[in-house]
N, C-alpha and C positions, 0 to 999 in steps of 0.2 A: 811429213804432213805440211810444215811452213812451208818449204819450198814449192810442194803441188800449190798450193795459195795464194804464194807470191806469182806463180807461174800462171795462175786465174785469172789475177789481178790483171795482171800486166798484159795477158791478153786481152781482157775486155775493153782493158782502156783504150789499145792500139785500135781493137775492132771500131768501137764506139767513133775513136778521131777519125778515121778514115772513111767512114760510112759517114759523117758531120763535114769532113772537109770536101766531099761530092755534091751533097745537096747545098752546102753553101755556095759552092762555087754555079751551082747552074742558079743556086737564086739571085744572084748577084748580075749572070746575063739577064737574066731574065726583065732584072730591075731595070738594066741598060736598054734592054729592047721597049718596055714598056715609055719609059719616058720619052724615050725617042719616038713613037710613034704619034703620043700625046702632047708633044712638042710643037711637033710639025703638022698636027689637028687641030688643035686647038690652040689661039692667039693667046689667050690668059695665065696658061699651062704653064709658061716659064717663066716665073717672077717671083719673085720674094713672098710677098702678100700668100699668094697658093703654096707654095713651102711650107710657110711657115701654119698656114692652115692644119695641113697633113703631117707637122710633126708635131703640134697639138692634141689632132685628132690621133693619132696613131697609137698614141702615151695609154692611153686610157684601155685600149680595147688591146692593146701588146699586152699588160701586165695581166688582164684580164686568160689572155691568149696562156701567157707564160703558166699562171696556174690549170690553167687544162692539161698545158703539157706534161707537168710532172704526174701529177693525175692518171694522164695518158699513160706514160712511161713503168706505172708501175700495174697495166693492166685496166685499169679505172676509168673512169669520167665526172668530171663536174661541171653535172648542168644548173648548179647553183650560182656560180660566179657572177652572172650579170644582176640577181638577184640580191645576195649577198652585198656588194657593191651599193645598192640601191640601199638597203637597209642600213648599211654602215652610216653612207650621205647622210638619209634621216636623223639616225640621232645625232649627228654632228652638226645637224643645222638647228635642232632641237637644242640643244646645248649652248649654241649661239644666239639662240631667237632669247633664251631665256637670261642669260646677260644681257640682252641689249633690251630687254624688256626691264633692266633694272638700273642703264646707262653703265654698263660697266665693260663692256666690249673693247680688248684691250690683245694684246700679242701675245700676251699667255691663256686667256680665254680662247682664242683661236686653234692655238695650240694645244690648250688641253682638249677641244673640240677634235682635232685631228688623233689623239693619243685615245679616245672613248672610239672614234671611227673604226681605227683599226683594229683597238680590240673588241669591235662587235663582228668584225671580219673575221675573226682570230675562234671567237667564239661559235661562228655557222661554219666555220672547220674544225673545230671539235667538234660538234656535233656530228658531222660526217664523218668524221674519221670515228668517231664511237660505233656509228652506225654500221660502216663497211669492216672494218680493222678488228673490232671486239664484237659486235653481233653477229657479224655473216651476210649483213643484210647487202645483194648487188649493188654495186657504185650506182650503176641507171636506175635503179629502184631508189634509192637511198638517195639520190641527191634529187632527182625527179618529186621525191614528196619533200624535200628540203626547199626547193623551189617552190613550191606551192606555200610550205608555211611562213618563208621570210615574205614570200610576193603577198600573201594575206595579213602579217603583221603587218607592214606596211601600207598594206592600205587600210586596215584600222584606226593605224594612227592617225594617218591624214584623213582619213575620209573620201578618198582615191583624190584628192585637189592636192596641185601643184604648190608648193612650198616657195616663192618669188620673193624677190628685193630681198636675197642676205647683203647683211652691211658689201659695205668696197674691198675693207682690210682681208676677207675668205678669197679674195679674187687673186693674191698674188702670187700662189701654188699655182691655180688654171690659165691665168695670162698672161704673169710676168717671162722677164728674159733675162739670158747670162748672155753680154755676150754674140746678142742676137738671136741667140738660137733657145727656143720657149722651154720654161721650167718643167714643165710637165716630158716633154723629150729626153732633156739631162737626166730627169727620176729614171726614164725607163732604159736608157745606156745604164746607169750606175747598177740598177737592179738586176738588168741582163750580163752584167759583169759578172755580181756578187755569184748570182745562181750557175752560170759558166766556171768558177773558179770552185765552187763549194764543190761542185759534181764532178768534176774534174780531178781536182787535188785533195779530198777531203776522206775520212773513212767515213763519213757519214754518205756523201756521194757514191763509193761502191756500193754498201749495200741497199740502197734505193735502187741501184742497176741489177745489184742481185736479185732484191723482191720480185721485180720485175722480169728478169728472164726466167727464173725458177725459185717460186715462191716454198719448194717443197725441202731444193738442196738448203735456200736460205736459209730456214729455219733447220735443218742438219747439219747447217755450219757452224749456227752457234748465234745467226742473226735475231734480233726479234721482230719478226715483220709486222706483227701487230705496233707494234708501236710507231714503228718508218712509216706504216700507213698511217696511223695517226698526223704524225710531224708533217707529211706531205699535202693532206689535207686541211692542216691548220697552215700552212704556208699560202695554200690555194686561197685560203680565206682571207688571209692578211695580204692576198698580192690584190682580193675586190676590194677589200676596204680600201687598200691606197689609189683602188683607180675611181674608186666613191669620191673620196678629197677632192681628186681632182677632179673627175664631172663636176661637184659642185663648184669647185673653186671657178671651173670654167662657164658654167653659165650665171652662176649666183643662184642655183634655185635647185630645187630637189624634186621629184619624181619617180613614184615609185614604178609607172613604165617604163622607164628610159632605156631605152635600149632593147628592151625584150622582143620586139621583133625581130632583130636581126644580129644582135651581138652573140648568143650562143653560137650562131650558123659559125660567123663570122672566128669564134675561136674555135668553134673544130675545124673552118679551113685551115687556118693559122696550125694546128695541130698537122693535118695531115699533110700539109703542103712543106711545113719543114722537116717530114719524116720522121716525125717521132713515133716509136713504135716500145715492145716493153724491153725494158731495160736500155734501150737508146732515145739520148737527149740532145740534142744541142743549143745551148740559149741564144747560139750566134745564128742559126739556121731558122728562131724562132724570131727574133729580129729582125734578119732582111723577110721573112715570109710576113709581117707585121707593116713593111714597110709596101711589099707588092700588094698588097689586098686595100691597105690605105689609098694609094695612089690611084689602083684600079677604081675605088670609088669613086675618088674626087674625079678620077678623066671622064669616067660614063657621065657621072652628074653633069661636067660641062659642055661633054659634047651630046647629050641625048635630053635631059630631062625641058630644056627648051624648046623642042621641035615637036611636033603631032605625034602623040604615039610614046614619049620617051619613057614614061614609067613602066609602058610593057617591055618596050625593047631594055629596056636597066634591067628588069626582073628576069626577062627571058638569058639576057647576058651571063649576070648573076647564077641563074638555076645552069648554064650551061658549064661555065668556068666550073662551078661545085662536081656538077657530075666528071667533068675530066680531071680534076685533081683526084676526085676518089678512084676514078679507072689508073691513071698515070700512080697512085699509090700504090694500087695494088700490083701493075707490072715493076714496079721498082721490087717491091716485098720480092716476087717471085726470082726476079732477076738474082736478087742478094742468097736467097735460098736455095 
């Protein structure tokens, strides 16, 4: 019996790198093709300033991205994250408004603001994960009403008004640098590392890949999937809160819309475009697919939203890329099949 086991094991992993080292490798063209097109279209395209734009921007809706994925991976969806994110923000600016309503806004006030963030992120992933994992209740059912009640807590609180001017000191999460290269980018390498290496080399990483491919043998193996879907879900949660931080860090201001137009979309392309499917993950395929959909913004933004018409052609763009990614998903699925 260990050896049928280890013999699972070691196939999954092999399946898993192999199927990750394919779509990484064409996202990686793809990334080469993109830029080069937007390069040589666009004058503004190749400079520092728009870099470092897009690895700003990318930070925030990657980690976002990342938690769908596992999500995804074990069957799932969380259409809470942008949400979730947005609620964390709140009471972290909530926390700070009220030191500084007392002059007392200091590096550890900041920081205990960021440690309350996450664990409110932490906390709308337990709840999902209680919902899906020990109720039964569907992930799309369960995070769909979990999105309505963070997106209504928060606007209670505010009162649906923009939360503006947090002190300077919250800004150096969302705009400082190492280096050159923006804080918020390094967070999301470092986290794309961690989650690549846990999944990878971890027993906790198998069997999240077990849940996910056969959630029946798993629990006949001796897994407990309730609980992996728990842990999955509250990671999902704590990856919006850290991308809460930094939205706020990066504008100084909080909003409980932000992003809800287009950041779900945005991480189920991220989702399907680096092929994750259940029990297949890769954080490195979720990274450069974080990076193609970033850049494909910032090029349409500069070469379309200035000209007559750019907001349809951006949209019409947009809804076209979405539906070839989901056609090119599914002939890949069949291909592999």
């Amino acid at each position: 019996m260990e050896n049928r086991s280890n013999g699972l094991f070691v196939a999954v992993k092999q399946r898993c790198a192999r199927i990750a080292g394919q779509r990484s490798f064409l996202l990686v063209g793809l990334l080469v093709v993109i830029v080069t097109i937007f390069g040589v279209t666009t004058s503004r395209f190749l400079t520092y300033p728009m870099f470092r734009v897009i690895m700003s921007q990318c930070a925030e809706i990657g980690l976002m991205g990342l938690g769908m994925s596992l999500a995804w991976m074990i069957n799932g969806v969380d259409l809470t994250v942008n949400d979730a994110a947005n609620l964390s923000a709140l009471t972290a600016a909530l926390v700070i408004q009220q030191f500084a309503s007392q002059g007392q806004i200091s590096s550890s006030s900041v920081f205990l603001s960021y440690c309350i963030a996450l664990l409110t992120g932490g906390i709308c992933g337990v709840v999902n994960g209680i919902l899906i994992g020990y109720l039964d209740v569907p992930p799309i059912l369960a995070t769909l009403g979990g999105l309505s009640l963070y997106r209504g807590i928060s606007v209670a609180v505010t009162g649906g008004k923009t939360l503006a001017g947090l002190p300077a000191n919250v800004a150096f999460i969302g705009q400082g640098t190492v280096f050159q290269i923006p804080i918020p980018f390094v967070i999301f390498i470092i986290v794309s590392l961690l989650i690549f290496i846990s999944l990878k080399y971890t027993v906790f990483g198998f069997q999240v890949k077990m849940v996910g491919i056969n959630i029946k043998a798993a629990y006949f193996s001796g897994i407990n999937y309730r609980k992996i879907i728990m842990i999955v879900y509250t990671l999902s949660g704590i990856l919006a809160g850290l991308a809460g931080i930094i939205i706020m860090g990066r504008t100084r201001s909080v909003a409980y819309e932000y992003g809800t137009q287009v950041y779900i979309v945005f991480t189920l392309l991220i989702t399907n475009l680096a092929g994750i499917s259940a029990g297949e993950h890769s954080a490195i395929a979720v990274f450069m697919a974080t990076l193609v959909l970033q850049i494909l913004s910032t090029g349409f933004y500069l070469r379309f939203m200035t000209l007559p018409g750019g907001p349809f052609f951006n949209n019409f763009l947009w809804g076209l890329f979405l539906v070839t990614i989901l056609v090119l998903a599914q002939l890949f699925k069949r291909a592999r099949q």
